[in-house]
C-alpha positions in Angstrom: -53.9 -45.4 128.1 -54.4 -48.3 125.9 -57.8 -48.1 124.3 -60.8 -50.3 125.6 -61.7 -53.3 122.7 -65.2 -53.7 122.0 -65.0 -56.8 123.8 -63.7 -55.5 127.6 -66.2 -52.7 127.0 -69.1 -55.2 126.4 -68.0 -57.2 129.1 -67.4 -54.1 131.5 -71.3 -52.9 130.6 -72.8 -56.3 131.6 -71.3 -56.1 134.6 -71.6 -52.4 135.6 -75.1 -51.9 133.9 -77.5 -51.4 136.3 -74.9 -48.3 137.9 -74.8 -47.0 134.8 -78.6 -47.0 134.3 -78.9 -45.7 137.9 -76.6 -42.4 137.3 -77.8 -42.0 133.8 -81.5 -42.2 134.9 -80.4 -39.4 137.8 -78.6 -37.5 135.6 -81.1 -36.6 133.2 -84.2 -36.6 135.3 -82.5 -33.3 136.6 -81.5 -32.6 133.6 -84.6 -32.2 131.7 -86.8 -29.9 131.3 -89.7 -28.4 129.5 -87.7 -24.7 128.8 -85.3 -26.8 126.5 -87.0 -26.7 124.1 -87.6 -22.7 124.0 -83.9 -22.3 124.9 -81.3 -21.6 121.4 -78.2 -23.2 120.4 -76.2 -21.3 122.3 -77.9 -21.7 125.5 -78.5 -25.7 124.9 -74.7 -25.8 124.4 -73.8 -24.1 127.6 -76.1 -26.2 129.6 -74.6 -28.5 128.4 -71.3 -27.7 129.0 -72.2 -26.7 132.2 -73.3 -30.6 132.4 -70.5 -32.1 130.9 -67.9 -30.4 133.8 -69.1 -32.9 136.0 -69.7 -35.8 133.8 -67.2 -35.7 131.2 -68.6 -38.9 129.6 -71.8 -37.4 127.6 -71.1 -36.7 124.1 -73.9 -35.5 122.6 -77.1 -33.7 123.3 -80.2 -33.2 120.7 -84.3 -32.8 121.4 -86.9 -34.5 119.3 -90.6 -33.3 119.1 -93.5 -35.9 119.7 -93.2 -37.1 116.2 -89.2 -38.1 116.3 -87.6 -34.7 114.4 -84.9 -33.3 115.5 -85.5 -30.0 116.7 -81.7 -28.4 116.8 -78.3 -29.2 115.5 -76.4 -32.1 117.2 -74.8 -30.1 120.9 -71.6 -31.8 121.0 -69.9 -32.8 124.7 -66.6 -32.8 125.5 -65.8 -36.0 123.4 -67.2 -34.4 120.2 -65.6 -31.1 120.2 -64.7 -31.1 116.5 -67.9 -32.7 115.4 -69.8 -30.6 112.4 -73.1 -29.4 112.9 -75.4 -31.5 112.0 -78.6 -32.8 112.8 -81.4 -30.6 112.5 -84.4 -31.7 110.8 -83.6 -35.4 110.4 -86.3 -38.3 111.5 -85.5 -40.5 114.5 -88.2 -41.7 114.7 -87.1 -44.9 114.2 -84.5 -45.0 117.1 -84.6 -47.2 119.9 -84.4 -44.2 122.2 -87.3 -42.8 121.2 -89.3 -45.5 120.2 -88.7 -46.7 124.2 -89.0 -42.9 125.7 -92.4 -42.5 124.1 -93.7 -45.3 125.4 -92.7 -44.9 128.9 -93.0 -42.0 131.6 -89.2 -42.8 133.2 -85.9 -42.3 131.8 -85.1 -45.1 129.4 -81.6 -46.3 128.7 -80.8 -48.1 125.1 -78.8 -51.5 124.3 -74.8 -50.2 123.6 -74.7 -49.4 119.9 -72.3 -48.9 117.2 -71.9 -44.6 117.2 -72.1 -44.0 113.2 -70.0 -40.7 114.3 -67.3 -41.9 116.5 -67.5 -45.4 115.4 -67.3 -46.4 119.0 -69.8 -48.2 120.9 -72.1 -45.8 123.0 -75.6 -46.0 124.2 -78.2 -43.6 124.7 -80.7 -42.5 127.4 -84.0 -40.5 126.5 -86.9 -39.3 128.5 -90.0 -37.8 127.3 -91.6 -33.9 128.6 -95.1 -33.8 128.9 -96.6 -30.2 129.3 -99.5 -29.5 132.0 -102.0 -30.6 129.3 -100.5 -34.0 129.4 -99.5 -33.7 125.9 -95.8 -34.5 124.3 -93.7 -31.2 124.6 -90.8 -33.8 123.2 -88.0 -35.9 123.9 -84.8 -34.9 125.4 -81.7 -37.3 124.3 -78.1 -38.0 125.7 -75.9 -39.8 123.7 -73.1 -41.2 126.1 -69.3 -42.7 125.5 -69.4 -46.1 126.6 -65.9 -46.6 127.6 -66.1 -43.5 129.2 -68.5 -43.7 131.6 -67.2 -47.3 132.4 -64.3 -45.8 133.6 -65.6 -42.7 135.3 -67.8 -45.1 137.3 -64.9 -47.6 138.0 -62.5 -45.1 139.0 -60.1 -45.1 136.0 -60.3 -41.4 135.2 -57.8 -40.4 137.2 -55.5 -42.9 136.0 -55.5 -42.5 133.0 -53.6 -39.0 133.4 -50.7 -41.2 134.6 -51.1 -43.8 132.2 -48.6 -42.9 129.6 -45.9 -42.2 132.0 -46.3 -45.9 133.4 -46.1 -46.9 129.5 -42.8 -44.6 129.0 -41.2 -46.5 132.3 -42.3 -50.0 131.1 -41.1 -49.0 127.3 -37.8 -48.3 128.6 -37.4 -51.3 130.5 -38.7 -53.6 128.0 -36.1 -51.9 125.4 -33.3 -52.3 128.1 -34.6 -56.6 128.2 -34.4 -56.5 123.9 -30.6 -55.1 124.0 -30.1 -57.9 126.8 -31.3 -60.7 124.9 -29.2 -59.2 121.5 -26.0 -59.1 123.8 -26.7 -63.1 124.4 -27.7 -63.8 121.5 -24.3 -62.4 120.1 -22.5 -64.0 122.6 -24.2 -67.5 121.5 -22.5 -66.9 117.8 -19.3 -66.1 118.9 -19.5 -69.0 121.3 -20.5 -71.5 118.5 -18.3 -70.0 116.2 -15.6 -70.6 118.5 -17.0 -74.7 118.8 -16.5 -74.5 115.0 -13.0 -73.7 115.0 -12.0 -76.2 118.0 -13.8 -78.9 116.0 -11.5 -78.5 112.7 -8.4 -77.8 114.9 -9.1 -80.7 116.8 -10.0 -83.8 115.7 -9.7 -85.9 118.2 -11.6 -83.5 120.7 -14.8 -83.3 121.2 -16.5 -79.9 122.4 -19.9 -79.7 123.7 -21.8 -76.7 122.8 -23.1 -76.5 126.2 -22.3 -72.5 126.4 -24.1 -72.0 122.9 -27.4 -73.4 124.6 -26.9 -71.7 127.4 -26.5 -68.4 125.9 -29.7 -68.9 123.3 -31.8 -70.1 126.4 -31.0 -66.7 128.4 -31.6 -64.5 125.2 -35.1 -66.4 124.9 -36.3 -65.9 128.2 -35.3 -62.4 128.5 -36.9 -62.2 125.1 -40.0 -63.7 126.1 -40.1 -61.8 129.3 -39.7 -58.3 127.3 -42.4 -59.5 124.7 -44.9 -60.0 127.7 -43.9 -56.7 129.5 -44.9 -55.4 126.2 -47.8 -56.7 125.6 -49.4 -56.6 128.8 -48.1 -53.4 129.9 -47.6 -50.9 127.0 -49.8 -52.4 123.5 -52.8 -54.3 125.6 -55.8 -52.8 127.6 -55.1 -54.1 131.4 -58.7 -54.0 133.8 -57.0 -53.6 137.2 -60.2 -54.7 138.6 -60.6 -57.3 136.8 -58.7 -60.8 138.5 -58.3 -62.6 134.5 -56.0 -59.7 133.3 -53.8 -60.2 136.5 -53.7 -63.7 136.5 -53.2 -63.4 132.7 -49.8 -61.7 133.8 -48.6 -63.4 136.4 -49.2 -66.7 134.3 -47.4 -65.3 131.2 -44.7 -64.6 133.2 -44.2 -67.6 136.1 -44.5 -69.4 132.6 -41.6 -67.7 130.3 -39.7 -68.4 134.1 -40.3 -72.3 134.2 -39.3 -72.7 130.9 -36.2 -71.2 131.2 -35.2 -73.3 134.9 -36.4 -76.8 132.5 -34.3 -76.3 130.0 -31.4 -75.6 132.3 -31.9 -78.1 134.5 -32.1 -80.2 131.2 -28.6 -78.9 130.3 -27.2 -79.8 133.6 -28.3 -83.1 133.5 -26.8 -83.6 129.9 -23.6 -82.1 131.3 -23.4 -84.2 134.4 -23.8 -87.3 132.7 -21.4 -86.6 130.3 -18.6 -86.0 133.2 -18.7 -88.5 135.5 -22.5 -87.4 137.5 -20.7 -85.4 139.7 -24.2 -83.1 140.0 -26.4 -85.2 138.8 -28.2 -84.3 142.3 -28.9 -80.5 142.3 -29.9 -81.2 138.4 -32.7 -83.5 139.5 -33.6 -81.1 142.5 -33.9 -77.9 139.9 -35.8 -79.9 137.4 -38.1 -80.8 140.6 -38.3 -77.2 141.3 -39.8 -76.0 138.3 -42.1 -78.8 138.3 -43.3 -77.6 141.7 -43.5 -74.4 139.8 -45.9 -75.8 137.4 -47.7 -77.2 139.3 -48.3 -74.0 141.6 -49.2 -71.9 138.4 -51.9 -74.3 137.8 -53.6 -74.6 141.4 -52.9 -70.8 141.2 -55.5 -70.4 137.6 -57.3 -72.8 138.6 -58.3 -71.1 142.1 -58.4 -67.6 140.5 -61.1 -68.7 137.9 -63.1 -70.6 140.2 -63.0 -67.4 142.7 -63.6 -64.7 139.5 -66.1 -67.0 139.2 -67.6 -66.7 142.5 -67.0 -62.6 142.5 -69.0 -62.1 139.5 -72.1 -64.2 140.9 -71.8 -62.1 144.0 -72.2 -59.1 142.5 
């Protein structure tokens, strides 16, 4: 699956962030508890593990005391499998998620932040133990993948198994669309070459290069059609839930199509008037057509922002 930019994920967060404060704030409310702290590295990692089976997005798991020390080595979750251990002993006292557990009695979710492990934007949710005294047994900490949980709570998980076979189908077609546009492309040459040699043959004939254009305008819409297949379906991130990346695509492509019906109903024009008008009519009636398709495509964005628009205030 093509990976998430910093941008989607930001975008995805402030729209999903209260969900994702709701399950995190459920997750580690039963989560927590006083015997974590008495529990060793061994045990921490298999309750966390144990964890993680059912919510594949945490990545890390480490407990402070009441003054912000790390009391064991970083756990790692299934996203940090390989990570080193680290951790032990080293002041967070400073971080936001302890600086906001310790002054509150709920779980407390941080701002997404730049991970200085993964270099991947996470966030973190904290909540402090108090023992029966009423006195700071610690704080436990869940460091979670961002783009992770944004797509375990969207529902892309499971696609995302499937993913790179729909980019092998669309990688094959979009090579099939390249050798296309090559074929016309060397059909255009041979076509002009052969212009060339009636113009010196001939010199009182006079050969329109109509098949050259013709040629060269297939090869760059096929071109342009494979480029945008490529783009949008194998190199770019696509939100399926999102209505701007599908009306991205279906304007990128209505688009590459209207500019291939002008510039032939340009052509036929040219070529009509140059033989007597004898279809100087359907000419005018394709060149109509693809300004009807224009001006579709832009009722069509301009009603798809204006109801995004109308979505995202709903929600």
């Amino acid at each position: 699956m093509s990976k998430m930019s910093h941008i989607h994920v930001i975008e995805s967060y402030e729209e999903h962030h209260r969900a994702i404060y709701s399950v995190l704030s459920s997750i580690l409310s039963c989560f927590a508890e006083a015997n974590l702290f008495e529990q060793s590295q061994e045990d921490l990692k298999e309750s966390l593990n144990s964890l993680c089976r059912y919510y594949p997005f945490i990545s890390l798991l480490y407990l402070l005391d009441a003054d912000g020390k790390q009391l064991c080595m970083n756990v790692p979750g299934t996203y940090f499998k390989d990570q080193p251990k680290t951790g032990w002993g080293i002041d967070r006292s400073k971080g936001a998620y302890y600086l906001l557990a310790i002054q509150s009695d709920t779980v407390v979710v941080t701002a997404p932040y730049l991970s200085s492990v993964k270099r991947e934007l996470c966030l973190s949710a904290s909540l402090k133990l108090n023992n029966e005294e009423n006195k700071i047994v610690g704080v436990v900490v869940l460091d979670i993948d961002l783009s992770a949980i944004l797509s375990f709570l969207t529902g892309e998980s499971k696609r995302i198994h499937f993913e790179p076979y729909f980019k092998a189908m669309y990688s094959l077609i979009v090579f099939g669309l390249f050798a296309v546009s090559l074929i016309l492309l060397y059909s255009s040459f041979k076509e002009c070459i052969d212009v060339v040699q009636v113009l010196l043959d001939t010199h009182n004939k006079v050969v329109m290069p109509f098949g050259v254009v013709i040629y060269l305008t297939l090869a760059l819409a096929i071109f342009d059609l494979a480029k945008t297949t490529l783009e949008e379906e194998v190199l770019l991130y696509k939100d399926i839930l999102r209505h701007s990346s599908t009306r991205r695509t279906i304007t990128r492509f209505v688009a590459a199509i209207i500019i291939a019906v002008s510039i032939e109903a340009l052509l036929m024009i040219f070529k009509s008037a140059l033989h007597g008008g004898g279809h100087i009519l359907e000419a005018v009636w394709v060149m109509l057509a693809s300004a009807m398709l224009l001006l579709s495509l832009g009722v069509y964005v301009y009603l798809g922002s204006k109801a995004e628009v109308l979505l995202v205030k709903s929600r």
